[in-house]
Phi, psi and omega in degrees: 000142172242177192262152202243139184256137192277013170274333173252023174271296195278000158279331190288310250278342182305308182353126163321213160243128180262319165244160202295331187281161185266100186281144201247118146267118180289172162219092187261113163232179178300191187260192182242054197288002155247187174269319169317289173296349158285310191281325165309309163318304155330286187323295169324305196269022156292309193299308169351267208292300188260353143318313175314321179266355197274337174211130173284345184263021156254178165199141211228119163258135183251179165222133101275148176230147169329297193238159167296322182334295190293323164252022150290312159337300180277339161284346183283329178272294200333276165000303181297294233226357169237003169042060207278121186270053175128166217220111153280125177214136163237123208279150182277342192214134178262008184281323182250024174247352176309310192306302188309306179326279171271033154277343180279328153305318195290327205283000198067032158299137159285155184243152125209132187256135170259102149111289207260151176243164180271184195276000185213156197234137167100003151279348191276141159296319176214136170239128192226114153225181167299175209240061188290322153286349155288322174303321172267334182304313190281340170255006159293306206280292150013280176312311181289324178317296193308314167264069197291336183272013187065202181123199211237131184249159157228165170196152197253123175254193124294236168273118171306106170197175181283346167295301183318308163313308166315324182307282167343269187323300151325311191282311196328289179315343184259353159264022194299110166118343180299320207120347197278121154251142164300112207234336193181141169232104156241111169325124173253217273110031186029054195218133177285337191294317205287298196299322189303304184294319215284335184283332177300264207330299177317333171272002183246004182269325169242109197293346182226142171210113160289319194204176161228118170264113203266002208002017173208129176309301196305312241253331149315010184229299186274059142213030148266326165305297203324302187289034173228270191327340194255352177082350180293156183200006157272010189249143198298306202206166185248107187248122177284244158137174175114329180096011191279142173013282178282008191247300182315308193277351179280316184318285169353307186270354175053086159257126172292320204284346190226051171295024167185169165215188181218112167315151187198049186299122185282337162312331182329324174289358182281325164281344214251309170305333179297283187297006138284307165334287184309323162250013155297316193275321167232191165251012157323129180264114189267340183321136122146227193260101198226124175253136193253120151237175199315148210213105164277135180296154118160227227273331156159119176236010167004280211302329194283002176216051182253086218257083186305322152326329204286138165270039160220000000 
């Protein structure tokens, strides 16, 4: 597949509706049981609300759901009773949105799948994500600046899943050789409840740390409590990511304790809708892979990516 260049994306988007009839895009995501999936939901109903005026030949259903059950359902109704000539989805679970998924394809619907990808390859038209081994890479490369003299890290994993790995794997290979060591790795589970325990245990096992990479803003906010709760003044900095807001307007503000992020823009589904648009609208060519990447924050360049609207 191939990568797409966005300057000649964002030039198609002038372009007319080439055909006359009114085309249906579904848009199916998760609810907004997180924060990461709270800002994504912003984002869908922006791309939504102002596609709508930008091209009079679409019309846009969104859906969200709670459980995979719940979008299978709804892509099954999009599919049934809207006669969608294409389906944005970012699955909530990828075993049990592949099928629905690819019955939406069989239909000669256009797909483009966001962020999680399905269980099965090639169904999709277009696929749009993060930069996930830019994600760990960019937050390693962080890490050796901040520490030239090295020292002792902890680090926050997420959800066992290959996203999670690529991440790892990026930071790891970009501090090899720093000075940095990794003293304990545990999952948080991108969870603040979670990351607060896995950090307690990590401060009482080690009396000295320089940073933490926490690699995600939840799982950074409980293990800036665990270190507010425990009384520590030896650890430098927290390096989150994902962008959220209140991580964000902190950098923004030169917090010693949150001097950087790392972008996971959950706008990404905003992109992914534009660019079916675009190829709904036009003959621009959208098939294959567009990867958004990781972007380090701080103070500043903060602001440009400080969305006070945003629930994330």
């Amino acid at each position: 597949m191939k990568h797409i260049a966005l300057a000649t994306l964002m030039a198609a988007t002038a372009l007319p509706a080439l055909a006359e009839d009114v085309k249906v895009i579904g848009v199916s995501i998760p609810a907004a049981t997180h924060g990461w999936a709270g800002g994504m939901n912003f984002h869908a109903q922006e791309a939504v609300n102002r596609l709508e005026d930008v091209y009079p030949g679409l019309d846009f259903v969104l859906a969200t759901a709670s459980d995979p059950s719940k979008q299978v359902n709804d892509i099954e109704d999009m599919l049934a009773t809207r006669n969608i000539s294409a389906l944005v989805v970012l699955p909530f679970e990828s075993e049990p949105l592949t099928g629905p998924v690819a019955a939406v394809a069989d239909s000669g619907a256009w797909v483009t799948v966001v962020d999680r990808g399905l269980a099965q390859e090639g169904i999709e038209d277009l696929y749009v994500a993060g930069d996930n081994p830019g994600f760990g890479r960019v937050s390693g490369e962080y890490m050796v600046e901040a520490m030239p003299d090295g020292g002792k890290i902890v680090a926050l994993r997420g959800i066992p899943t290959t996203i999670d790995n690529e991440r790892v794997e990026g930071f790891q290979a970009a501090i090899e050789g720093s000075g940095i060591e990794i003293v304990g790795m545990e999952h948080g589970n991108w969870n603040r409840d979670d990351s607060f325990t896995v950090m307690q245990d990590f401060l009482s096992k080690h009396p000295q740390l320089d940073a933490v990479w926490a690699s995600d803003d939840d799982m950074a906010i409980g293990v800036l409590a665990a270190i507010e709760a425990a009384g520590r003044d030896d650890i430098q900095f927290v390096l989150g990511g994902a962008g959220m807001k209140e991580m964000i307007k902190r950098t923004a503000d030169g917090d010693a304790m949150i001097p950087a992020n790392v972008t996971y823009p959950p706008s990404m589904i905003a992109t992914a809708i534009e660019m079916t648009a675009v190829g709904m609208t036009s003959t621009a060519p959208v098939a294959g892979t567009f990867t958004i990447g990781s972007v380090l924050v701080t103070q500043d360049n903060a602001m440009d990516f400080y969305y006070p609207d945003s629930p994330f």
